[in-house]
C-alpha positions in Angstrom: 89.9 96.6 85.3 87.8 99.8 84.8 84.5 97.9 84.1 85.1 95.6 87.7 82.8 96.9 90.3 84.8 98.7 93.0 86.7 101.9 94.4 89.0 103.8 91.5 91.5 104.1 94.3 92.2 99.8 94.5 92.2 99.9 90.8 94.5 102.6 90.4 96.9 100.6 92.9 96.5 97.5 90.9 97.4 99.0 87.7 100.4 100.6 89.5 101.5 97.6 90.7 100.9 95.7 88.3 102.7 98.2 85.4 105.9 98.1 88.1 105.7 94.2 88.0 105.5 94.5 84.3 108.5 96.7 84.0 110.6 94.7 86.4 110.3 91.7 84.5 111.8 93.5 81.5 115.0 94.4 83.2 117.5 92.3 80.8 115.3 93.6 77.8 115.3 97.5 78.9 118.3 99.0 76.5 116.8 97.1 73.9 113.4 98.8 74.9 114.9 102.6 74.9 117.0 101.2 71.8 112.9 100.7 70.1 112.3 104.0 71.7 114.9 105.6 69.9 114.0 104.3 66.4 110.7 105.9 67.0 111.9 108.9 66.6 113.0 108.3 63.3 110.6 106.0 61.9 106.6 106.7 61.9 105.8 103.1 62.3 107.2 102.4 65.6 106.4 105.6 66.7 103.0 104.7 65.9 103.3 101.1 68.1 104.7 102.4 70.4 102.2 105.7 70.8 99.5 103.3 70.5 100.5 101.3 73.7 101.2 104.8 76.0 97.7 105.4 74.6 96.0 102.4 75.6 98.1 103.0 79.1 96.6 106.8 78.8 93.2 105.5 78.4 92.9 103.3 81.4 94.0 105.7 83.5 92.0 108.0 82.0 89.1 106.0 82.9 90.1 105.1 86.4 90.0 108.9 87.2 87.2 109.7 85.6 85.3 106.9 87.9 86.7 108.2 90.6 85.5 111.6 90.5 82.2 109.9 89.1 81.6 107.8 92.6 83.2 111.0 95.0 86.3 109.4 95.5 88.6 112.0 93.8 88.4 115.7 93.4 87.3 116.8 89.9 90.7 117.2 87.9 91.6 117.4 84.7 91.5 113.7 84.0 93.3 113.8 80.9 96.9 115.9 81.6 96.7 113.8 85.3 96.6 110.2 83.5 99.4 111.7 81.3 101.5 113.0 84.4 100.8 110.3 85.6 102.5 107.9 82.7 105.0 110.4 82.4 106.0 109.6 86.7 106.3 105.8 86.1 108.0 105.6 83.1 110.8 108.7 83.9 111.6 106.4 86.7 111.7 103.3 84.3 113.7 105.1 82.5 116.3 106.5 85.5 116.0 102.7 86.6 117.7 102.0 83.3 120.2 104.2 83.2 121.4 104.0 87.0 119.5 100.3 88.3 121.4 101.1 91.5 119.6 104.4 91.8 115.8 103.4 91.5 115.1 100.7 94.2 111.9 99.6 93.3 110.9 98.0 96.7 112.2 101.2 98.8 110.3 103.1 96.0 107.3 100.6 96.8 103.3 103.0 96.3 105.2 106.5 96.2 104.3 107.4 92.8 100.9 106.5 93.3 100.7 108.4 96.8 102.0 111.5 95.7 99.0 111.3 92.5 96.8 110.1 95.7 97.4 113.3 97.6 96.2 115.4 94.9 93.4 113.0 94.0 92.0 112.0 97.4 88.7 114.3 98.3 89.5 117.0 101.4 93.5 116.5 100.9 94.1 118.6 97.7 
């Protein structure tokens, strides 16, 4: 994805999509996701699986930004504590989806997380 020749911005959206199609298709599996999640607090191991994959998730984003602002797409941020908020936006609303599915409708929620990074992103609309 962030080697393909093309805008940041349509990468960005298919990552978001993509992620959101990811987590949807975990839905029965969720508690036992946050269940993993909560082991990880008391054992290094999982904690270190599980950091590893909101690294690699950090990392893409990471550079998706970063060639953004390289072709004059985005406004120069800081690339690293964006990607993170960014993580931090999709999975707090995995995480509100699991705890109230009747609360987080992902088709009414559809791009918003991505729009509202977009706004700040987008060069002349910060």
């Amino acid at each position: 994805l962030t080697g393909a020749p093309g805008p940041a911005e349509e990468k960005l959206r298919k990552f978001f999509r993509t992620s959101v199609d990811e987590i949807r298709s975990f839905e029965r599996l969720m508690p036992l996701a946050y269940e993993f999640l909560a082991l990880a607090a008391r054992r290094k191991i999982v904690r270190n699986v599980i950091g590893g994959y909101y690294h690699r998730y950090h990392a893409v984003l990471t550079a998706l930004l970063r060639q953004g602002i390289e072709q004059g797409e985005f406004e120069p941020v800081p690339v690293e504590d964006t990607a993170l908020a960014m993580v931090g936006m999709l999975e707090g609303i995995a995480l509100l989806w699991m705890v109230d599915p009747d609360w987080v409708d992902w088709d009414r929620l559809g791009d918003l997380p991505l729009e509202i990074a977009l706004g700040s992103l987008r060069k002349g609309e910060a």
